[in-house]
C-alpha positions in Angstrom: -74.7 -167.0 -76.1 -74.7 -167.9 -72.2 -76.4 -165.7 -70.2 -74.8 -165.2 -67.0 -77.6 -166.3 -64.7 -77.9 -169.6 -66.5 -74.6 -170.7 -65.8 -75.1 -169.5 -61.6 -78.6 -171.9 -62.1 -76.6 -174.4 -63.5 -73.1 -174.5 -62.0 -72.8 -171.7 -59.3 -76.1 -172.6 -56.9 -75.5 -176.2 -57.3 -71.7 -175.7 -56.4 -72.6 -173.8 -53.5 -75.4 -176.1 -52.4 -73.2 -179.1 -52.8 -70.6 -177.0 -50.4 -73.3 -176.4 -47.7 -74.5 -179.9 -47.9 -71.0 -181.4 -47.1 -70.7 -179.1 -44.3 -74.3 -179.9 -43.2 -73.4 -183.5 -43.9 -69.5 -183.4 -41.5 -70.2 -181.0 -39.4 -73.6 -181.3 -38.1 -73.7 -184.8 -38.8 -77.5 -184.6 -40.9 -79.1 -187.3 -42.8 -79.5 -186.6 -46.9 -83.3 -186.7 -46.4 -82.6 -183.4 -43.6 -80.4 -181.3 -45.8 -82.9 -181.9 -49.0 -85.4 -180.6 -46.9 -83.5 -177.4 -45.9 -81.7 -177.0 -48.7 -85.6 -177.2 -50.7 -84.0 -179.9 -53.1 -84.3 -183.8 -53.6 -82.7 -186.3 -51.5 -81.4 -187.5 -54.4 -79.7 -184.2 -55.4 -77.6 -184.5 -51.9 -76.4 -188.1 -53.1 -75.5 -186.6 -56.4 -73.4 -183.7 -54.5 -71.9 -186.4 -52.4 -71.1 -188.7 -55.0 -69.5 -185.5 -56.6 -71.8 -186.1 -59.9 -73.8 -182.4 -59.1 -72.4 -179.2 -58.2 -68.5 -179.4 -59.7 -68.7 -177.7 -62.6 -67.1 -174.7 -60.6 -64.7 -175.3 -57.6 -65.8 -172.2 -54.9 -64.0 -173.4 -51.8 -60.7 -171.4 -53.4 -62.7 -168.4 -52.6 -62.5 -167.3 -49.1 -65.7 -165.1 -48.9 -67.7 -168.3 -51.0 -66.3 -170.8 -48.0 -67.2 -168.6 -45.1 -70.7 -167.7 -46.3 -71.0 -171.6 -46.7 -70.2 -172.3 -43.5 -72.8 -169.0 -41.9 -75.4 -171.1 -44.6 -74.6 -174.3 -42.9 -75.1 -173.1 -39.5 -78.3 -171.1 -40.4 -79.9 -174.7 -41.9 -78.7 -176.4 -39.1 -80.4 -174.5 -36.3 -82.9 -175.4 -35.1 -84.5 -171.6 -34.6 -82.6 -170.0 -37.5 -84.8 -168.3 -40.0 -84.5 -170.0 -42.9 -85.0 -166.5 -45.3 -81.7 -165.7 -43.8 -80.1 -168.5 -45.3 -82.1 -167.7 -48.5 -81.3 -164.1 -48.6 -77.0 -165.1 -48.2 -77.5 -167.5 -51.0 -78.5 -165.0 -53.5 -75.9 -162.2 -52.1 -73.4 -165.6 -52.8 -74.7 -166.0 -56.5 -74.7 -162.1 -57.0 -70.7 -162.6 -55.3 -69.9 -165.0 -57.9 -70.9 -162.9 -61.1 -69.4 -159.7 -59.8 -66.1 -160.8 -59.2 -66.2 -162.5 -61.9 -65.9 -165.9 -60.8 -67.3 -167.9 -63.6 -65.8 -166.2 -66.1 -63.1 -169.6 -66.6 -65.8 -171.4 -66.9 -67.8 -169.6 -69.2 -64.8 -169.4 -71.8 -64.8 -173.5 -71.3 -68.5 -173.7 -72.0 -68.8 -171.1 -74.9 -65.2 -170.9 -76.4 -66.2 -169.0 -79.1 -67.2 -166.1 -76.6 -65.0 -163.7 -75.8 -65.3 -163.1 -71.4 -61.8 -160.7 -71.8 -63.1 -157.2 -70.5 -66.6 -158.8 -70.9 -68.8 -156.8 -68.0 -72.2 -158.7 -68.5 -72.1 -160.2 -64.9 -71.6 -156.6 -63.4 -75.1 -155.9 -64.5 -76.6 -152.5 -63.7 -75.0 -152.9 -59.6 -75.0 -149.3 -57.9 -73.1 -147.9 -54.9 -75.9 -149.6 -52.8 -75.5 -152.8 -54.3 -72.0 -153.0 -54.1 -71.9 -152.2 -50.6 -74.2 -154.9 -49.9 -72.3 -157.5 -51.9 -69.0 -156.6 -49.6 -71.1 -156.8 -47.0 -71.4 -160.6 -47.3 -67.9 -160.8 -46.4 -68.6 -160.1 -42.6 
């Protein structure tokens, strides 16, 4: 049985940091070795997103909230100024996005086919009024 925060470690965090390093990559034009360092991987994980061999397991750029918080993460990592906590902090309310609207659940089905995800609520966790405030918030 999958647990739902080993499939965001292994397919949801690399998709999203494979969609923050392409935009880091086109739009503000930064070497490999750069967005390893602010993304706190290995320059050879950014070849491996570029080459498309890391971080496809799950396509996010459907998702319009997913894109648009990329593109907030790539401008945070980009700045010069920028804390990079903030850029921390969005990728976790991303991840928390991902399992509570059920974004993985196709995926999960492909992975463990013998697991039923039909009405399954196991991403939803214990998330409270707070919580789910916080994870529309990302939205903005």
């Amino acid at each position: 049985m999958l647990n739902p925060y080993e499939i965001v470690s292994k397919s949801a965090l690399p998709a999203l940091r494979a969609m923050i390093s392409r935009r880091l990559r086109e739009q503000y034009k930064l070497t490999q070795q750069d967005i390893a360092t602010r993304l706190g991987v290995t320059q050879a994980s950014v070849s491996n997103y570029e080459r498309k061999a890391r971080g496809v397991m799950i396509n996010l750029e459907t998702d319009p909230t997913i894109a648009k918080s990329a593109d907030r993460v790539a401008a945070m990592l980009a700045s010069t100024d920028s804390d990079q906590r903030d850029a921390l902090r969005t990728m976790t309310e991303m991840c928390d996005y991902i399992r509570f609207n059920h974004l993985m659940c196709a995926l999960h089905k492909d992975l463990e086919p013998g697991f039923d995800t039909e009405g399954c609520d196991a991403c939803a966790g214990f998330l409270g009024g707070r919580e789910l405030t916080r994870l529309k918030l990302i939205t903005g």
